[in-house]
C-alpha positions in Angstrom: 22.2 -43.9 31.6 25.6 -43.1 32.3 26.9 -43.3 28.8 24.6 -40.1 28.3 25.5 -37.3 29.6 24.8 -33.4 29.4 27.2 -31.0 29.3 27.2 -26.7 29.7 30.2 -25.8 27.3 32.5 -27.8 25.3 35.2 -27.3 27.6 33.5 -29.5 30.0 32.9 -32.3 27.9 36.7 -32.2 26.6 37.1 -32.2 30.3 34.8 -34.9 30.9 35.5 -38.8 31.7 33.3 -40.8 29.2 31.6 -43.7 29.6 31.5 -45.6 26.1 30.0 -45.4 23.4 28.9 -41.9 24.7 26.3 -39.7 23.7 26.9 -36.1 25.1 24.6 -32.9 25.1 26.4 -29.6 24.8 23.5 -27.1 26.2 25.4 -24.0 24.6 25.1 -24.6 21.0 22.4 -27.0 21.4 24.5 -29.9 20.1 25.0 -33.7 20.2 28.1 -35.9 20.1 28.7 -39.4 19.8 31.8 -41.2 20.8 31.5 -44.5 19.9 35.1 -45.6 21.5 37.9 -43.7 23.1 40.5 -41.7 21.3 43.2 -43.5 20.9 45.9 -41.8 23.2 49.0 -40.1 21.3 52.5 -42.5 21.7 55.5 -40.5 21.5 58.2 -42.3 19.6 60.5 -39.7 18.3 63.4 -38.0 19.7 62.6 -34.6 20.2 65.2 -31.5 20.6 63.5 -27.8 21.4 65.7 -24.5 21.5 64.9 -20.8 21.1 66.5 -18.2 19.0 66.6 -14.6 19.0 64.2 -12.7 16.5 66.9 -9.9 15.8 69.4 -12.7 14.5 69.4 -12.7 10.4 67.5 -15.1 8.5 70.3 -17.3 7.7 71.3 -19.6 10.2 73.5 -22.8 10.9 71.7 -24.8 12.7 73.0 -28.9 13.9 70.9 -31.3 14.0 73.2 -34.4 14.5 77.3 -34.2 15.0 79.5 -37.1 15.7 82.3 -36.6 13.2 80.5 -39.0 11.5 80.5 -39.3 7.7 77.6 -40.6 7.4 74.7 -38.8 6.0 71.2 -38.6 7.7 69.6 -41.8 5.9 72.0 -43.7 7.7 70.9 -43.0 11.2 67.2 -41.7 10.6 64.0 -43.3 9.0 63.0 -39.7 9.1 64.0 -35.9 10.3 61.9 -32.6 10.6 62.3 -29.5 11.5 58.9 -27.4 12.8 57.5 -30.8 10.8 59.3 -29.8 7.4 61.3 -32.9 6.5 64.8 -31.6 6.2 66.8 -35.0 5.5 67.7 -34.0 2.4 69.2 -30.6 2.8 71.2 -32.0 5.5 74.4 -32.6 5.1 76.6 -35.7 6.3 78.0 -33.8 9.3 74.3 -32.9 10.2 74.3 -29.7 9.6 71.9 -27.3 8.1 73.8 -24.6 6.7 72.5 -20.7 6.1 69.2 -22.0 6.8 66.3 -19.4 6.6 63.1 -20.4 8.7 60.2 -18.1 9.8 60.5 -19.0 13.3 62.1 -18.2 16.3 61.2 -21.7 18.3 62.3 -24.7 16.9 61.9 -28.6 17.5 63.2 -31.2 15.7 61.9 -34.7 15.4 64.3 -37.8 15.2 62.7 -41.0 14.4 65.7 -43.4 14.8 66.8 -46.6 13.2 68.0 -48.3 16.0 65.1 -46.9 18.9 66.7 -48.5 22.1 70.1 -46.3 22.4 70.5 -42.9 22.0 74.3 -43.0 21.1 77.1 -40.6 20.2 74.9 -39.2 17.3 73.7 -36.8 19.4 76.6 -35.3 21.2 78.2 -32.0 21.2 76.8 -28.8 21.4 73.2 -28.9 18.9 70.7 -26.5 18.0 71.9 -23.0 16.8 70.5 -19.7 15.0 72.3 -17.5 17.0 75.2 -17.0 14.7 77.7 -17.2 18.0 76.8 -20.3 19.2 74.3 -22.6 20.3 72.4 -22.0 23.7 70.2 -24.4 25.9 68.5 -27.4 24.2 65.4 -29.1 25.8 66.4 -33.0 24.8 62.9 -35.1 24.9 63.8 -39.3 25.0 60.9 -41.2 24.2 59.8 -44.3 26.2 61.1 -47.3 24.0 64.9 -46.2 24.6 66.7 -48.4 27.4 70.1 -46.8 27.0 71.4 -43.4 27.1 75.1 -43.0 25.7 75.6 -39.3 25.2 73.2 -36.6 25.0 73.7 -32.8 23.3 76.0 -30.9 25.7 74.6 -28.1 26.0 70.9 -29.7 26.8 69.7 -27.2 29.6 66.5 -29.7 30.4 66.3 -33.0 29.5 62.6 -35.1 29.2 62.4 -38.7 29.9 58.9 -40.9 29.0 60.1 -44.0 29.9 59.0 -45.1 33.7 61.5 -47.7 34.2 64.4 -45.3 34.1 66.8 -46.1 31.1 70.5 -47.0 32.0 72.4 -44.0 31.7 76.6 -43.9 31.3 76.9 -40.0 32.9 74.7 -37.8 35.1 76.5 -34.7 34.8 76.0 -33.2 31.4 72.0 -32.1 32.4 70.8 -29.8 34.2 66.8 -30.6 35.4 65.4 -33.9 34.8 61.4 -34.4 33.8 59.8 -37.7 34.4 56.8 -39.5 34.4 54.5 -38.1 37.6 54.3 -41.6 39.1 58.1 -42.2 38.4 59.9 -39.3 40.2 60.7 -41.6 43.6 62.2 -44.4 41.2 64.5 -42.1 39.3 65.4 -40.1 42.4 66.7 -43.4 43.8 68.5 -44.5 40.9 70.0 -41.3 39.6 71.4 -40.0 42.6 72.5 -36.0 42.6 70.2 -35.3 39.7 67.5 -32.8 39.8 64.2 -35.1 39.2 60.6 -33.1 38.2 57.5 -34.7 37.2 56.2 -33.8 33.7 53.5 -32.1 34.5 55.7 -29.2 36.0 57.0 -29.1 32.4 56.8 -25.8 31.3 59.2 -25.5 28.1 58.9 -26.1 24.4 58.5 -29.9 23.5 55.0 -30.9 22.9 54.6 -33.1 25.8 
């Protein structure tokens, strides 16, 4: 009996912990679900970046995505590259930059999905991001769990997003400003990064879909 269970709205059974298979009565909308297993949760393996640009700039915008005086064009780093999920990879150019691009939005996050998935190297430093025609503001930087070494991350990342629970080995602690972290890994971090501003994710309250 307690795979079936009865339920007022649908927000409580989205809510709800399930017993499996499951059979659930929603009372409003007199309906019936069956979950034969659980959802299969969501694994984050992409680099993510997040920034916000004024409305009032014009449509045209340079915006960089990657920038290590490299010569090198995006196929050589990246197995794949999107903008707001619109592959860009080949209107990039090698320095990583899209130029007098025109998007409809004002929030933008790229997705990196790297070749090599255990460093995040020089690719990625400078200042990144843009759209505001004088400069690029605060990035949120999101490193997904897989990545055991941190090289160099954009300069001007304002908040930086860690999935990983062991904390990766990092070569600088200065170039961030507030740290997020798995909930149950704040104390670890706290005592290996020392001076840095640790938060648990679920304080998270910016722009990357976490």
């Amino acid at each position: 009996m307690n795979n079936l269970k009865k339920f007022a709205t649908v927000a409580d059974y989205q809510a709800a912990q399930l017993n499996y298979p499951a059979v659930s009565w929603i009372v409003s909308g007199d309906t019936v679900y069956f979950d034969k297993t659980a959802p299969t949760p969501t694994v984050n393996d992409k680099v993510m970046m997040a920034w916000h640009s004024p409305s009032d700039e014009p449509s045209g915008k340079d915006i960089v995505l990657y920038n290590n005086g490299s010569s090198y064009g995006p196929n050589e780093h990246f197995n794949s590259l999107t903008l707001n999920d619109v592959d860009v990879m080949t209107e990039l150019g090698d320095n990583g930059t899209l130029e007098n691009y025109s998007f409809p939005n004002t929030d933008y996050v790229a997705k990196y999905e790297l070749k090599d998935d255990s460093t995040i190297t020089d690719l990625f430093s400078g200042d990144l991001g843009g759209g505001w025609g004088s400069g690029a503001g605060n990035v949120d930087f999101l490193i997904p769990s897989q990545v055991a070494e941190i090289q160099m991350i954009p300069q001007n990342t304002g908040t930086l997003v860690i999935l990983a629970e062991t904390p990766p080995q990092c070569a600088f602690y200065t170039l961030f400003g507030s740290v997020y972290v798995p909930d149950n890994a704040v104390s670890t971090y706290e005592s290996q990064w020392s001076g840095v501003p640790i938060y648990p994710i679920s304080d998270y309250q910016g722009n990357l879909p976490v």
